[in-house]
C-alpha positions as CSV (number, residue, x, y, z in Angstrom):
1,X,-14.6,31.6,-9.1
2,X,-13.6,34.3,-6.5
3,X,-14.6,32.7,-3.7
4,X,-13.0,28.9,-4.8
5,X,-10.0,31.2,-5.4
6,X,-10.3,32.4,-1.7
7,X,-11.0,29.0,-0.2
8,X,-8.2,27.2,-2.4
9,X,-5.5,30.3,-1.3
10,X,-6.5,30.8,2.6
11,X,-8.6,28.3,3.9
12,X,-6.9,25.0,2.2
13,X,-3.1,26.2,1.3
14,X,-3.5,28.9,4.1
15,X,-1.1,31.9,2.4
16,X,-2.3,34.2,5.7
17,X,-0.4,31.9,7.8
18,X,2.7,32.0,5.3
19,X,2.9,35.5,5.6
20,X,2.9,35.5,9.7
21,X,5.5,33.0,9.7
22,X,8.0,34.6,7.5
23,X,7.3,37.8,9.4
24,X,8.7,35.6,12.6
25,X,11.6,34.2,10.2
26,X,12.3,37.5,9.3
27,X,11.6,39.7,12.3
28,X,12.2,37.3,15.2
29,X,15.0,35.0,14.2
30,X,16.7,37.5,11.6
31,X,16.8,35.1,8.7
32,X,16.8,35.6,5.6
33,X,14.3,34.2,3.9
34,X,16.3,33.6,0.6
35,X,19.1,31.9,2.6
36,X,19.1,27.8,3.0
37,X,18.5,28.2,6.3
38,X,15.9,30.7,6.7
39,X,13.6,29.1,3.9
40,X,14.0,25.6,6.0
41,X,12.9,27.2,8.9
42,X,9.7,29.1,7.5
43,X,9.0,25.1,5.4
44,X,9.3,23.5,9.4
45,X,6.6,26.4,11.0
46,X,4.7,26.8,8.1
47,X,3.7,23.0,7.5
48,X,4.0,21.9,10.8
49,X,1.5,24.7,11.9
50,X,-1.4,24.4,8.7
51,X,-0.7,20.3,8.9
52,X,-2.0,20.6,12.7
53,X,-4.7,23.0,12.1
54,X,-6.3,21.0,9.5
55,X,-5.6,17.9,10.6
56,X,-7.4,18.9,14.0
57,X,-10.0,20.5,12.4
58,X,-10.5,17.4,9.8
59,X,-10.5,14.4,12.9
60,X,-13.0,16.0,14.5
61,X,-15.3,15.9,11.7
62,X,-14.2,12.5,10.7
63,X,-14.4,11.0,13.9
64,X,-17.7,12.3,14.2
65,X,-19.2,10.6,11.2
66,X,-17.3,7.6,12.3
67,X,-19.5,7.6,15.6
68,X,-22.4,6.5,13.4
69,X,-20.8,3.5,12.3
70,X,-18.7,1.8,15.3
71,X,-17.2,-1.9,14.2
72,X,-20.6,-4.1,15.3
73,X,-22.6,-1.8,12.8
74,X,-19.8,-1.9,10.5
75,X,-20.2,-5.6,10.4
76,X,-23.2,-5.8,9.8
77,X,-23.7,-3.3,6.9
78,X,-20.9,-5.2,5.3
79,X,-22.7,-8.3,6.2
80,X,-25.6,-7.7,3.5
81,X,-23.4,-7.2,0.8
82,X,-21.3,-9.7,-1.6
83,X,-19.2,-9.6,-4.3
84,X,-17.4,-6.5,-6.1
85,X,-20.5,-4.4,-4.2
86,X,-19.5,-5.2,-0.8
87,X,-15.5,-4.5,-2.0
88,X,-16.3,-1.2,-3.2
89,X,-18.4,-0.6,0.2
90,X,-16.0,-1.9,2.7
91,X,-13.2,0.4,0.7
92,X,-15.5,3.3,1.2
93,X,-15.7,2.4,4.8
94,X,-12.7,2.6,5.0
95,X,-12.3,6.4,3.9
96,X,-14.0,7.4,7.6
97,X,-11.8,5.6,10.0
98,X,-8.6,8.0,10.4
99,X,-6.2,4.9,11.0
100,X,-2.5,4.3,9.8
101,X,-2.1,1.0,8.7
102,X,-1.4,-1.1,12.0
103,X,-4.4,0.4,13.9
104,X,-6.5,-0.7,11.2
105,X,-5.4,-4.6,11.8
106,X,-7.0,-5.1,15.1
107,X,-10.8,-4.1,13.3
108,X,-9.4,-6.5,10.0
109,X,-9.2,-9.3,12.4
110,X,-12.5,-8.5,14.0
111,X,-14.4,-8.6,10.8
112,X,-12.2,-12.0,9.3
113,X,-13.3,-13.3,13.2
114,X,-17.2,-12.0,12.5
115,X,-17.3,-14.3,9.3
116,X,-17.0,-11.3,6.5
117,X,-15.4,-12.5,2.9
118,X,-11.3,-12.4,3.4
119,X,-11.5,-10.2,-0.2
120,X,-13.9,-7.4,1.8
121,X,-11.6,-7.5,4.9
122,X,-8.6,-6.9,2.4
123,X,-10.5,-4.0,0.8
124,X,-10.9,-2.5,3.9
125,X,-7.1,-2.8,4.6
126,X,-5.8,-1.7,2.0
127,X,-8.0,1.6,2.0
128,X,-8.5,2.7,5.3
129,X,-4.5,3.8,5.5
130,X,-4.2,4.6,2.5
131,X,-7.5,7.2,1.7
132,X,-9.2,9.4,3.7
133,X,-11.1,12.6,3.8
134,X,-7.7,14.4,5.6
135,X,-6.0,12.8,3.0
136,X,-7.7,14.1,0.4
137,X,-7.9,17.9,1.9
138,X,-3.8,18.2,2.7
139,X,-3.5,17.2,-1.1
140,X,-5.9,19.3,-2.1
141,X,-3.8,22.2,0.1
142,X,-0.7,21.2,-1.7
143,X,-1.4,19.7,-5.1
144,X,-4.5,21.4,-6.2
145,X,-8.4,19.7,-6.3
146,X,-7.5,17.1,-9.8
147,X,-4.6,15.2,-8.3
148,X,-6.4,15.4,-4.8
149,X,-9.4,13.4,-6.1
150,X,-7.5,11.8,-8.5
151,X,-5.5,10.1,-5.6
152,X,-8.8,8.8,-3.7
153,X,-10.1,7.1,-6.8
154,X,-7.4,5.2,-7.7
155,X,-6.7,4.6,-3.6
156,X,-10.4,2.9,-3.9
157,X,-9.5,1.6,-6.9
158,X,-6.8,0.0,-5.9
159,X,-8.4,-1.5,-2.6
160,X,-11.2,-2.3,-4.3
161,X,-9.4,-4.3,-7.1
162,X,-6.7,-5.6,-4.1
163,X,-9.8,-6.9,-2.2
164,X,-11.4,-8.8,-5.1
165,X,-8.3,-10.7,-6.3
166,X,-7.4,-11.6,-3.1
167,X,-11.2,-13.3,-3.0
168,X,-11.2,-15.3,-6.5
169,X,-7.6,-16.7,-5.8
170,X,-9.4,-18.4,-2.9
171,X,-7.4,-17.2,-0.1
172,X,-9.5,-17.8,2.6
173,X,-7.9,-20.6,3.7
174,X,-5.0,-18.9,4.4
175,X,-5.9,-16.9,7.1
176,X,-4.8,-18.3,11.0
177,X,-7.4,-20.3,12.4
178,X,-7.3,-18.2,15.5
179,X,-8.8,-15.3,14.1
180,X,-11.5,-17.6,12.1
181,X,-12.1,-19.5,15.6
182,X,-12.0,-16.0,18.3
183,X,-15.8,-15.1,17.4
184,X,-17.5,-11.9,17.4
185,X,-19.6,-10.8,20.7
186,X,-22.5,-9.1,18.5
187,X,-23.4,-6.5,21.0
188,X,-25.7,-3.6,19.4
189,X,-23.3,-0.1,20.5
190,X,-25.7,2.0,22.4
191,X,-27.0,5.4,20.7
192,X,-24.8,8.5,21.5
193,X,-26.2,11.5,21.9
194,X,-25.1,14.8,20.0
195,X,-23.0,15.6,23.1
196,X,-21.3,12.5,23.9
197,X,-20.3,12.1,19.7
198,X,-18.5,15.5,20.1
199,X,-16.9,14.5,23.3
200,X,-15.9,11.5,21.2
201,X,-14.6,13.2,18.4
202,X,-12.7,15.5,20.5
203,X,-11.1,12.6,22.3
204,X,-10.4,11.1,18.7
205,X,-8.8,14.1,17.8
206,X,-6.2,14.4,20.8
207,X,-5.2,10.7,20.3
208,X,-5.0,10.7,16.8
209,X,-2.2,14.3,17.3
210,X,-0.5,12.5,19.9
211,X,-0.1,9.3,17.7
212,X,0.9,11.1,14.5
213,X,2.5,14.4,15.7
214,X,5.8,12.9,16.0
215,X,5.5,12.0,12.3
216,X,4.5,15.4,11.0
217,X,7.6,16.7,12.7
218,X,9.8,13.8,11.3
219,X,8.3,14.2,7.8
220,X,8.3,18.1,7.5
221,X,11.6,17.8,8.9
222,X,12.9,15.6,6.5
223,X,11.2,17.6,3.4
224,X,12.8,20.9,4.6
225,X,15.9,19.4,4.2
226,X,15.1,18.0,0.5
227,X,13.6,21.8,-0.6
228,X,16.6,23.6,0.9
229,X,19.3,21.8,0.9
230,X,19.6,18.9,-1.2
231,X,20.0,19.9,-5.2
232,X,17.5,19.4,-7.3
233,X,19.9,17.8,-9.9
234,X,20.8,15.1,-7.7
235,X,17.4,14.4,-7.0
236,X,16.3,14.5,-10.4
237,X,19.0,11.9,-11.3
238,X,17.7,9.8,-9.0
239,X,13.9,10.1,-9.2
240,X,13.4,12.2,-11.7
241,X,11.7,11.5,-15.2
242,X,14.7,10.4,-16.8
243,X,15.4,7.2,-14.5
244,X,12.8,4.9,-16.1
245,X,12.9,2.7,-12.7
246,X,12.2,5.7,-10.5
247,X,8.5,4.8,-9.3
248,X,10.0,1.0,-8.6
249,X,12.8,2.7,-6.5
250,X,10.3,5.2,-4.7
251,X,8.0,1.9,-4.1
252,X,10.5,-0.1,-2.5
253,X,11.9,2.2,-0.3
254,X,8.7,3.5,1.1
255,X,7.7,0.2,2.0
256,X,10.3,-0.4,4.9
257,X,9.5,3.1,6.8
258,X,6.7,3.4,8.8
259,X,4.7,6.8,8.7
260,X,1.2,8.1,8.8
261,X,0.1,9.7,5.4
262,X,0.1,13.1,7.4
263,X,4.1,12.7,8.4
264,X,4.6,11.5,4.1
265,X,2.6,14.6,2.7
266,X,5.7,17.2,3.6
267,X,8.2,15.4,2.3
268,X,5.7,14.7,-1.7
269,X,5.6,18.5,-1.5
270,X,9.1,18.9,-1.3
271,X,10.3,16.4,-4.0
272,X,7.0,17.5,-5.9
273,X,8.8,21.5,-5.3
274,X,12.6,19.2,-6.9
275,X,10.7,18.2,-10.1
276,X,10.1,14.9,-9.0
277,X,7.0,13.0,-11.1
278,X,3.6,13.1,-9.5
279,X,3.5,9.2,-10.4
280,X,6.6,8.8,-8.6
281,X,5.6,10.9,-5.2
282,X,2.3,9.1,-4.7
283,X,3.8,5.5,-5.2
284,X,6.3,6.7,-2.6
285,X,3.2,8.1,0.0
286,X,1.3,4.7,-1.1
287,X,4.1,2.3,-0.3
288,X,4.7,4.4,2.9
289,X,1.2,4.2,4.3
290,X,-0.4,1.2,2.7
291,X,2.4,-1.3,3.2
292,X,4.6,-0.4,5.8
293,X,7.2,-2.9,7.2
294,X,5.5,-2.9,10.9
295,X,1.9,-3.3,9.6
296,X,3.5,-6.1,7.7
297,X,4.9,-7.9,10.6
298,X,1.8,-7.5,12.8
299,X,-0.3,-9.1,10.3
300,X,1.5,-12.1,9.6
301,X,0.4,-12.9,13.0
302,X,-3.2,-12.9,12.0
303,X,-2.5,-14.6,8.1
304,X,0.0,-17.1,6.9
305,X,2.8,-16.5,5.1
306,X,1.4,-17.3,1.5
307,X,-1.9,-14.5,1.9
308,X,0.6,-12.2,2.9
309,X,3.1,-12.6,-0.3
310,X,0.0,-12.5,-2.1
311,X,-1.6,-9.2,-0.1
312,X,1.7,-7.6,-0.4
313,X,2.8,-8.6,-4.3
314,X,-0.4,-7.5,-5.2
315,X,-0.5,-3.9,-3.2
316,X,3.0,-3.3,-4.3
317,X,2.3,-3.6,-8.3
318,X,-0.8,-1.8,-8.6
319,X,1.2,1.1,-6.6
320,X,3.7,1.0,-9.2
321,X,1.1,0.8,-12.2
322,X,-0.4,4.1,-10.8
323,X,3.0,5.7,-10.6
324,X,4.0,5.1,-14.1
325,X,0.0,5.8,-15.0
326,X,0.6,9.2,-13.2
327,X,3.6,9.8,-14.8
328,X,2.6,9.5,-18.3
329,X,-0.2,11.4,-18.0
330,X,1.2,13.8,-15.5
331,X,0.2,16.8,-18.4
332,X,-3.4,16.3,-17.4
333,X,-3.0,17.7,-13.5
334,X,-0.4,20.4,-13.7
């Protein structure tokens, strides 16, 4: 119990590097750490900083199991596999590729284009934004372990069912012949060695940080501002417990903004900090990174306007089922 004590406190939520940084609030920029200002600054270093260390440390490892399964094996794996089986598997697939949502279009088109089930590609869509293992150890670092895992399951869940009603309402037909027509070059990915998978995952880990850093700055920004500055009255009023539409209003306006789940994290553990619901924060992180407005726009290009209704109608109200799920039984994580 010790040691999970230890792990929970310094490794995950990282309380040594809290300490350094008010030390530099407090003995390099002569703030005081009780003033507005002073306990925005230590939020900005203090998240910024742990986000970047375990995001590095987490897309490295990530990236490295992902080496094993580059998109020709992908296919083919998924390939074997039908029905709610191959929903589940693609949605677990889709927990190793450390994608935001537009990145992960180009490899949906390349498995519609290799023949897979449009309800697996979906399921892969709709999960590999939305879950990962990064995602699940920044929640864990902020939330605790229960609403960590509790967010992955009902991610999958959520893919998983997305994927499958997408498949029995026979949408197939409605994605762009272009991508049905483009073909798939089946060329077997050669065997990396050990080396060349850490070179890999190194390379993976410097794009990913110069893709999302801007977000994490943006996002921690924008949640030292709500824990320091905004009251908690005014936030409460407007998402708080008492507004009975306050996961539909948190859906809808993460939907329009575009962020990766990293740059979305600071700103739930801020309004988490307000008193905002937990059902209310992750429909706002699942609208953010699951169906933001670009992703949107890039992949009517690849499906016509009715799949996309659908894909999006669907997405949109199991996000806000899961908020109001959350809500209610918000006693069970706390």
């Amino acid at each position: 119990m010790v040691v999970l004590e230890f792990l929970n406190n310094q490794i995950l939520k990282m309380e040594w590097l809290s300490s350094l940084v008010r030390l530099l609030v407090e003995k390099v920029f002569r703030l005081d750490m009780t003033s507005r200002l002073g306990g925005s600054v230590h939020f900005f270093f203090y998240d910024v900083i742990k986000i970047l260390i375990l995001l590095s440390a987490l897309i490295f490892i990530i990236s490295y199991i992902q080496s094993y399964f580059p998109p020709e094996r992908t296919k083919k794996i998924l390939g074997r596999f039908r029905g709610i089986t191959a929903n589940t598997l693609a949605a677990l697939l889709g927990t190793v590729t450390p994608f935001c949502s537009c990145s992960s279009i180009p490899l949906f088109i390349g498995f519609s284009s290799a023949g897979l089930p449009v309800g697996i590609t979906f399921s892969f869509l709709i999960s590999s934004p939305l879950v990962d293992l990064g995602s699940l150890i920044l929640l864990m670092s902020i939330f605790g372990a229960k609403v960590a895992f509790a967010y992955v399951i009902v991610g999958l869940v959520l893919a998983v069912t997305g994927g499958t009603l997408i498949q029995r309402l026979g949408m197939e037909k409605y994605v762009e012949s272009f991508v049905k027509s483009a073909g798939s070059v089946d060329i077997e990915a050669p065997e990396l060695t050990k080396r060349e998978r850490l070179i890999y995952a190194r390379e993976q880990v410097e794009a990913t940080l110069k893709k999302v850093i801007i977000y994490v700055f943006i996002g921690v920004g924008i949640g030292a501002v709500i824990h320091n500055w905004i009251p908690a009255e005014l936030i409460q009023a407007v998402l708080g417990s008492r507004n009975p539409f306050s996961v539909i209003l948190a859906t809808l306006v993460g939907i329009p903004m575009y962020a990766d789940i990293f740059g979305t994290i600071p700103i739930a553990e801020a309004l988490f900090y307000k008193g905002v619901g937990l059902g209310t924060i992750l429909s706002f992180m699942m609208a953010v990174t699951a169906l933001s407005a670009p992703s949107i726009i890039m992949l009517r290009r690849a499906v016509k306007p009715r799949l996309l209704a659908v894909f999006v109608g669907i997405v949109a109200a199991g996000i806000i089922v899961i908020g109001y799920v959350f809500n209610a039984f918000q006693f069970l994580f706390v």
